[in-house]
N, C-alpha and C positions, 0 to 999 in steps of 0.2 A: 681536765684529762683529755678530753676529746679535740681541744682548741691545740695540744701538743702531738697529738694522732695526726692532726689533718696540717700541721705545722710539718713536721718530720716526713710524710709520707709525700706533702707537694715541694721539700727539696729534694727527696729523694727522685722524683718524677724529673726536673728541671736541671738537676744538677748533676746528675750521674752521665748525659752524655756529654756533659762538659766535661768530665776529668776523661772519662775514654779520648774523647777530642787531643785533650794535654798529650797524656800519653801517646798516643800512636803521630804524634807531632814533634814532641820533642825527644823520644827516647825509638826514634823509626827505625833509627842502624841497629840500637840494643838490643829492641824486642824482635826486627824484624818483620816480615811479611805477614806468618802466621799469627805472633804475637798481635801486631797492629787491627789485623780483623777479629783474633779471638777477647783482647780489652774494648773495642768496641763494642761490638757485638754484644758483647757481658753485661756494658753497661747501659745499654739499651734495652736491657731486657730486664733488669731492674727494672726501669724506668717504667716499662709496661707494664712489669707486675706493680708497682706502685700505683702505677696510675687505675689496674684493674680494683685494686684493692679499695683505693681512694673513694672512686665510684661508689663500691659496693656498699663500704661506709656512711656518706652519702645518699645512696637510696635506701640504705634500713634505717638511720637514723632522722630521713626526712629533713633532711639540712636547707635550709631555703639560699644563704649566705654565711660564708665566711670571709671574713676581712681581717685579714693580720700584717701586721709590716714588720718587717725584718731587722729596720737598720735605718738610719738618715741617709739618706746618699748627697744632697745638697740642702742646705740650708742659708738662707738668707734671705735681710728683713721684709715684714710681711708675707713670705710664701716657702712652703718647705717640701721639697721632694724626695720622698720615701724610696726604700723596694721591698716588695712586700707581695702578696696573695691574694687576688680576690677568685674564690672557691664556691661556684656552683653548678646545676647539672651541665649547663651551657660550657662554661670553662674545662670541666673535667671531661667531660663526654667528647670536650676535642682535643682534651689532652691523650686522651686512650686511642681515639681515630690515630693523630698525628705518631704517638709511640708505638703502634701495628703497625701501618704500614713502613713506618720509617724501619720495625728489625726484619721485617719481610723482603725490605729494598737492602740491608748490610747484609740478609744471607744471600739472597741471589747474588749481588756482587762479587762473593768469592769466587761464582764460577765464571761472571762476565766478565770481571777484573784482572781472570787469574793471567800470570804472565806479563804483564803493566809495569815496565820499568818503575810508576808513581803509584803504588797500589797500596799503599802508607799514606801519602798524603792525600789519598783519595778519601779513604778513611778516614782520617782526622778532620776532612772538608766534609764532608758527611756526617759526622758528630757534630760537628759545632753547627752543621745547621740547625738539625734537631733539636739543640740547645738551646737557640734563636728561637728558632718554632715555638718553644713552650714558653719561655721569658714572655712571646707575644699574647698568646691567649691563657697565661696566666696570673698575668700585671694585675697591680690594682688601682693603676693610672697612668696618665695617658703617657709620662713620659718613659716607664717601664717599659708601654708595648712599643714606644716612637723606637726603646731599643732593640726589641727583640726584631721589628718591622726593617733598622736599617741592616741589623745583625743576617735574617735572611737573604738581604739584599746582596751583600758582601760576599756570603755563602753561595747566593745562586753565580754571582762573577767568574768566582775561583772556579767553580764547579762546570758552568756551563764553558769557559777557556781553560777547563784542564787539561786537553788537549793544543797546548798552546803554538805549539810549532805549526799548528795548521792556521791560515791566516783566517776559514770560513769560523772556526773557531773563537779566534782574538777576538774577532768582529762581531759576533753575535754577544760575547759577551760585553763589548762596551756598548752596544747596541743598547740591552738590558739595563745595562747600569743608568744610562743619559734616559730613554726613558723614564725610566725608573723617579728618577731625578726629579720631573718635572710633577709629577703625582705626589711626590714626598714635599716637594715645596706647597702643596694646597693642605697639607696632614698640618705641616710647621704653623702657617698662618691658622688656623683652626686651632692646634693647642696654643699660640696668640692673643688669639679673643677670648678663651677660655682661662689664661693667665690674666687679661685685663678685668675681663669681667664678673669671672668666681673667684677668683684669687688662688684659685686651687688646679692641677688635674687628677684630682681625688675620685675615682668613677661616684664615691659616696658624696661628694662636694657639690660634682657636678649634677647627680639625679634631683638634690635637695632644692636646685637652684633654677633648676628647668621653668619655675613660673615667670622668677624675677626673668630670664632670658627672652621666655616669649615679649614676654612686656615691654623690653626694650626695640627700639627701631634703630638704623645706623644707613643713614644715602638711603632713606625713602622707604629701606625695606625691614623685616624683619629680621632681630639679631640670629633669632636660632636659624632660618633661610639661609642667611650667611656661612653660620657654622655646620651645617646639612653639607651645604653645597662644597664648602673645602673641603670637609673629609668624606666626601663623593669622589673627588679629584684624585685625594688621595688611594682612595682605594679602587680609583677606575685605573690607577698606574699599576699596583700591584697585582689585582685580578683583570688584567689586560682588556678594559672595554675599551670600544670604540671612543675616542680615536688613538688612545692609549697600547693599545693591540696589539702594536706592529712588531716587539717586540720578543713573543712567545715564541711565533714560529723557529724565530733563527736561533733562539735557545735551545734548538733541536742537535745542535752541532756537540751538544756535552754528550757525557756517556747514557746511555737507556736508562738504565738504574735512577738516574738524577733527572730523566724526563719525568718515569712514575712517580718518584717523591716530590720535586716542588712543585710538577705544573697536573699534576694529580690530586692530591690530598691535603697538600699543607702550602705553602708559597703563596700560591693565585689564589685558594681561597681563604686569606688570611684578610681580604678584601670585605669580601661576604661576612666574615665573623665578627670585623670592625662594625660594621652596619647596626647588625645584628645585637650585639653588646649595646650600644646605643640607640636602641631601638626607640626609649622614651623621647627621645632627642627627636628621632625622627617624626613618632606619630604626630608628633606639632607642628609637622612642617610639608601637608601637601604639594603645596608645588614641586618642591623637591622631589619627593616620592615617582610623583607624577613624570618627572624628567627622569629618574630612576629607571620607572618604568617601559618607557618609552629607548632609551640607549639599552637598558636591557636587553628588552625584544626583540629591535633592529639586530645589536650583535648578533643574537640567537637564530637568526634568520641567515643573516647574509655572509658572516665569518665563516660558517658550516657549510656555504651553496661551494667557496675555494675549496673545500676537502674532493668535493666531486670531481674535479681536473688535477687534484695534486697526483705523482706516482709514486711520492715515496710513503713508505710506512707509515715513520712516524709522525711525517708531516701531517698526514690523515688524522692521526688519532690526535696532534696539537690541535688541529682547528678543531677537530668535534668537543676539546675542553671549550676553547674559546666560545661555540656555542652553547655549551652546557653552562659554561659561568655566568650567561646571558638569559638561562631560565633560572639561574639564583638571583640574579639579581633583579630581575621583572617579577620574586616572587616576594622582597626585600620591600619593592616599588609597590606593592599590592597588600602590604602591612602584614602579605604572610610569610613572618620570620621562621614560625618551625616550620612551616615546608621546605621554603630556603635552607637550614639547618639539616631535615630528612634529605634533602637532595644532596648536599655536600659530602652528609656519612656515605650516602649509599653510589653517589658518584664516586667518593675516594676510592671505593672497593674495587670498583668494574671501571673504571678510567686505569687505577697501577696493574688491575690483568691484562687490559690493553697493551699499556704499555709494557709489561716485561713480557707479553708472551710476543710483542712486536719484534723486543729486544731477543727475545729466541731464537725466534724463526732470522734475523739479523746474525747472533752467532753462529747456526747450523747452516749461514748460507755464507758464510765466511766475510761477512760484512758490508752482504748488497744488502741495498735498501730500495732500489725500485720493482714496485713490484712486475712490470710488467715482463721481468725476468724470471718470475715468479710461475706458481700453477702447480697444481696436481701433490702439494705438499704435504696433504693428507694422509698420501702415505707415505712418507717418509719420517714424520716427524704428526704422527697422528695425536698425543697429548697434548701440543699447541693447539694442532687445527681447533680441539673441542674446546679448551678455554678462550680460545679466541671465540670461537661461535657463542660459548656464555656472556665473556663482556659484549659481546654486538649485540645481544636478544636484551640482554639490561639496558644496556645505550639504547636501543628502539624504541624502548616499554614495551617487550611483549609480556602480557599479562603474567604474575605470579613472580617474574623476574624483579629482582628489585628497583630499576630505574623504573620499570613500569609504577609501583604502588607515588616513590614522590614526582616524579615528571608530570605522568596525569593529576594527580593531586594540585600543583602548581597550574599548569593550564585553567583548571577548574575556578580555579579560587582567580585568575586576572579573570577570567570571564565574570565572575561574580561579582566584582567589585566595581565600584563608582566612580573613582579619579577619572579625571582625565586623561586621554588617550589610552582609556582599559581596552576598549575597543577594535582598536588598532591593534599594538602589542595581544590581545587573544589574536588574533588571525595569522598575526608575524608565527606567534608560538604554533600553530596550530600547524601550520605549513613549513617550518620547523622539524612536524614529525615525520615529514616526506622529505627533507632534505635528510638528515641522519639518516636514513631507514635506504636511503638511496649509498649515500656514500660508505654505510657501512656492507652492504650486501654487496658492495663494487669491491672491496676491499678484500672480503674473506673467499672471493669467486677468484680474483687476479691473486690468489696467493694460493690459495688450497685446493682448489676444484681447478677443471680443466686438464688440458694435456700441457708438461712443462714446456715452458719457451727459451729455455738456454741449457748448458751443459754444465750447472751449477753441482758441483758435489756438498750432498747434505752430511753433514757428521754428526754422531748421537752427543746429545744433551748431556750437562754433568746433573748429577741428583742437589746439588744445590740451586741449578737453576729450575728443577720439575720443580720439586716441594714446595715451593713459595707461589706458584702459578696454580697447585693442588687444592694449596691454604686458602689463596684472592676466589678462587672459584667458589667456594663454599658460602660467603657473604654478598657473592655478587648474586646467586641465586636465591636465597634465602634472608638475605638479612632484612628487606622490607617487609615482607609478611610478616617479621617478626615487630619490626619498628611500627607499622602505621598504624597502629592503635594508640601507640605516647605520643606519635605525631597529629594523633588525631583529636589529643587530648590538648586544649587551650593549656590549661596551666602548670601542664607534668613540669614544662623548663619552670616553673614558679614566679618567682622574680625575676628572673632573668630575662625575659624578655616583656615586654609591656604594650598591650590593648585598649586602644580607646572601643569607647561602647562602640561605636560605628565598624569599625575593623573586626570586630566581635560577630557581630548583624553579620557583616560576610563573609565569615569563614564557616558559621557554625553549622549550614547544610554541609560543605566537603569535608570538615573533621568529624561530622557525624559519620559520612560515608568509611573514612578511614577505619575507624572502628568493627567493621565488616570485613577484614582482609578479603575474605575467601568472594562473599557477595561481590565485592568493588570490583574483581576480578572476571568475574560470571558477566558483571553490566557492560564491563566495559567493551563486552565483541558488539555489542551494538552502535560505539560511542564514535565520533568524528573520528578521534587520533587515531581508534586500534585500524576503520574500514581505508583510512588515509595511507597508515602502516603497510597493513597488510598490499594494497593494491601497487604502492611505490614498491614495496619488497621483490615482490612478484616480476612485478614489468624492468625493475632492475637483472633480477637472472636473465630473463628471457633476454635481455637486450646481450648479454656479455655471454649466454649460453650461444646466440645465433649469429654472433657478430656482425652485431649492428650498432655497436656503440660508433663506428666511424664517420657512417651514413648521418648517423643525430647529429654528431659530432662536427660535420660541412652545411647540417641545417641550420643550427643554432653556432652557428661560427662564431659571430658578433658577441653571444654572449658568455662563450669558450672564450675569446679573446681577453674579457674582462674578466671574468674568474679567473684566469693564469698568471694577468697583471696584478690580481687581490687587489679589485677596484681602484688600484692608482692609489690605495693609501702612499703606499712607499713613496710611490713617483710626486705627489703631492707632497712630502717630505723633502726626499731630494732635491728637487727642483724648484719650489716655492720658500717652504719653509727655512733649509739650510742656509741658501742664500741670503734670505733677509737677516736671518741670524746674525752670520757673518758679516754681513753689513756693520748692522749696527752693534756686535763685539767691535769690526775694525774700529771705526768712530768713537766709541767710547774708548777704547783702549787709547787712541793720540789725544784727544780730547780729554778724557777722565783721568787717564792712568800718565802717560807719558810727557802732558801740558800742564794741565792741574796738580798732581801730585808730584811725577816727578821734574820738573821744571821752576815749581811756584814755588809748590811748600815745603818741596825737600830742598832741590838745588837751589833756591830763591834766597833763602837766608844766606848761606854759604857765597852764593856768587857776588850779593851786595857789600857784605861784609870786605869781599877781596876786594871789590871796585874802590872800596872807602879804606882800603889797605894801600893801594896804589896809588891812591890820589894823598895820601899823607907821604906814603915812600918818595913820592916826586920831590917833595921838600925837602926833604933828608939829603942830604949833599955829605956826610961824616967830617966836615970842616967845624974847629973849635970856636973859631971867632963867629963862625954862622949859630952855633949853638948859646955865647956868650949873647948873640943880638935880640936873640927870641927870647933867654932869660932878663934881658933888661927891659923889651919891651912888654913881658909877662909881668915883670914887677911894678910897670908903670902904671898899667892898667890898674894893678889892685890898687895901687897907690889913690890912685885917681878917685877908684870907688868909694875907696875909705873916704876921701878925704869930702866926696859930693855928700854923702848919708852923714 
């Protein structure tokens, strides 16, 4: 009975904003504008209640796993792939994150969308991503989520070039995709090894098999090191690390709405969950971890120093993901999966108030986006100003806010632990909390505070776009106090994620502290991050209350310079990388494609063939007694033969 509960309730979760998708896709002209967002929307909200339900099931029946498949999708000899469910707190609990904020991002869009010559298929791109989303963290192997993984891929394309007539637009989106690309090739070879050497990508195939894997070696090294490190790759494409990154910013060029859902809640951190879900995979493979670690921190550190010289909005609040994605993943690197997990809920929340109340203050300003046109907005449009100052005090950790209960929690726990280069990554983190704390008090001072700097007319907000920024505020204040006690619980996720005894040893002082909301919060005025916090906080007003940001600004020129160029990743793309590219496509292409293929093996038959057509048509003269001379000398011949045998 229950095995058909949790069957019926995770397609309803998965599959309800696939038919809204259908519908406001193919039936756009019939239903119309309204139509298209009131079927989505609808069935998004299923979805949520599904997934609310799902959950709830789940934690009173104390479900540890469920595993059911659906259907064959392929089959053949020796290896068969399914689609099916695999259902636990871990799964579900991101199925509920991803189905919130996704109907909180379909109602704002009616007011940010409203007017949109394409506000049909904006909807219908926005449904299927959702769709995507849950296929991925709801599989129950690996080739399930390879689809839901390329499915958001697709989704984010359409979405972030929905605006196609603009060329910053096209570009950001193939930008994304070719990225993309290169992270999804190290996932392929992973599921690879995993096809060679379980015979399965069954997530139950592969947990079973985790001994035989360590045990094998392949070029010197360890099999499972191998398979770490491609679906590292993997997942350093999708949740944009270093040097993987370069990609997010210009993803800014889509509508708002689709900044706070993929590079908020679901998209980039579908990286983090991959990990995470493989967690047993991981704990056997320090080094990995250890490198984890280490690109973690670095992003976390240096991706967020560019938000400090960026002017636009939502450019600020891209990099501050790209550094937040960089304390999931250093907390991945440090075998602390639920904090990682704690950080991702409680990031989704106050990362999409970011963003749509960026995308707010962007519509009431008629669609400037730098702020330095910006100031004194507070009163104009005084219910952004405060949600914005919520997600900035969350993004900080000021204490009781919920980034503060998992950011500090993560810090804690790299400091705690023994890998290699823990060391390091705590200090990158730690200085971290003075980089955020800087760029975001720079942010909400050149937007709200001050006297305005242009003659910008503000127009009031529609009530579709307030209520959804009303909703994000509530969790972005509150929802850690209420999480860091399961966070602070080793095995609330149960099975789902997996501890070796040593990982155990160091977490179990910072998930004791967890357990303490209201303490952890009291300790913390004394702690590095909050006196780091608070002193950068400060000396940031001051510097942009007294304007002196210009004078820093001609001190540290040189390193103004390289923040605005985003450390020459780009330019080290363009200029190094492209080129050799291109090289060696050209070469292959005359060589592989045009010499080899089409020369040898394709035209190569064909052109011999004629040569040895022509060389017989030479004899061919269409005279009789010439055809009468070759049949008599044909006859003699056999004659001949016969007569020698």
């Amino acid at each position: 009975m229950m095995s058909e509960i949790y069957t019926s309730l995770a397609g309803l979760v998965c599959f309800s904003p696939l038919i809204g998708a259908l519908i406001a896709g193919f039936f756009a002209k019939r239903i119309g504008a309204f139509g298209a967002q009131f079927m989505t929307i609808l069935c998004v909200a299923i979805a949520f209640a599904s997934a609310l339900v799902l959950f709830n099931y789940m934690y009173i029946e104390e479900t540890r796993v469920f595993n059911y498949s659906l259907y064959t999708w392929i089959a053949m000899p020796g290896i068969t792939f399914e689609v099916g469910f695999w259902l636990d707190r871990l799964s579900v609990g991101m199925m509920l994150v991803v189905t919130a904020v996704s109907l909180l991002v379909h109602i704002y869009s009616m007011g940010y969308m409203k007017g949109d010559p394409g506000i049909q298929r904006f909807f219908a791109y926005v449904s299927f991503f959702t769709f995507a989303m849950l296929m991925l963290v709801g599989g129950n192997n690996l080739l399930q989520v390879f689809f839901g993984w390329e499915g958001v891929g697709v989704a984010s394309y359409l979405l972030i070039g929905f605006w196609f007539h603009k060329d910053s637009a096209a570009n950001g989106a193939f930008k994304a995709f070719v990225v993309n690309r290169v992270g999804d090739f190290g996932f392929l070879l992973a599921m690879g090894l995993f096809v060679t050497y379980v015979g399965s990508l069954n997530f139950s195939d592969i947990f079973h098999r985790i001994p035989d894997l360590a045990a094998v070696s392949l070029g010197g090294m360890p099999l499972i090191d191998w398979i770490c490190m491609l679906l590292f790759i993997g997942a350093m494409g999708k949740s944009a690390q270093m040097p993987l990154h370069i990609w997010l910013p210009e993803s800014m060029e889509g509508p708002t709405p689709i900044s706070a859902l993929i590079h908020a809640a679901t998209m980039v951190t579908a990286g983090v969950y991959l990990l995470v879900r493989l967690s047993p995979l991981f704990e056997f493979s320090p080094m990995i971890r250890s490198w984890i670690l280490v690109i973690g921190a670095t992003g976390g550190l240096i991706l967020g120093m560019i938000a400090i010289v960026n002017h636009d909005i939502k450019r600020v609040v891209a990099y501050s993901t790209l550094s937040q994605l960089g304390y999931m993943m250093a907390a991945v690197g440090a075998s602390a999966y639920g904090l990682a997990m704690f950080h991702l809920i409680t990031h989704a929340f106050f990362k999409a108030l970011l963003f749509l109340a960026a995308g707010a203050v962007i519509v009431a300003a008629h669609h400037e986006q730098d702020m330095r046109k910006f100031g004194g907005l507070i009163h104009s449009i005084p219910l952004v100003g405060v949600v914005f100052a919520i997600g900035s005090m969350s993004l900080m950790a000021v204490p009781l806010f919920s980034g503060f209960y998992s950011k500090d929690a993560i810090i804690a726990a790299i400091g705690a632990t023994s890998l290699p280069g823990a060391h390091y990554a705590y200090y990158c983190l730690l200085m971290g909390v003075m980089v955020t704390s800087i760029y975001s008090v720079r942010a909400f001072y050149l937007t709200f505070l001050g006297q305005p700097r242009s003659n910008i007319h503000i127009h009031e907000l529609s009530n579709t776009i307030k209520w959804p920024l009303i909703i994000l505020a509530i969790p972005s204040m509150g929802l850690g106090y209420v999480l860091a006690p399961m966070a602070g619980n080793l095995h609330w996720f149960g099975e789902a994620i997996f501890y070796t005894h040593q990982s155990v040893t160091d977490l179990a002082g910072i998930n004791g502290h967890l357990n303490h909301p209201g303490s952890m919060a009291m300790d913390a005025i004394n702690s590095a991050p909050f006196i780091l916090m608070l002193l950068s906080s400060f000396a940031t007003y001051w510097i942009y209350r007294y304007s002196w940001a210009e004078k820093i600004s001609k001190i540290f020129a040189p390193i103004q310079c390289l923040l605005e160029n985003k450390w020459y990743f780009d330019w080290l793309v363009e200029q190094l990388l492209v080129p050799f590219v291109w090289i060696f496509s050209r070469a292959f292409n005359r060589v592989g494609d045009q010499l080899l293929i089409d020369q040898l093996m394709v035209m190569g038959p064909a052109k011999l063939l004629e040569s040895f057509s022509l060389r017989i048509k030479a004899h061919i003269s269409g005279h009789l007694y010439h055809y009468a001379i070759l049949m008599l000398l044909g006859t003699a011949v056999l004659i001949s033969k016969v007569v020698m045998i």
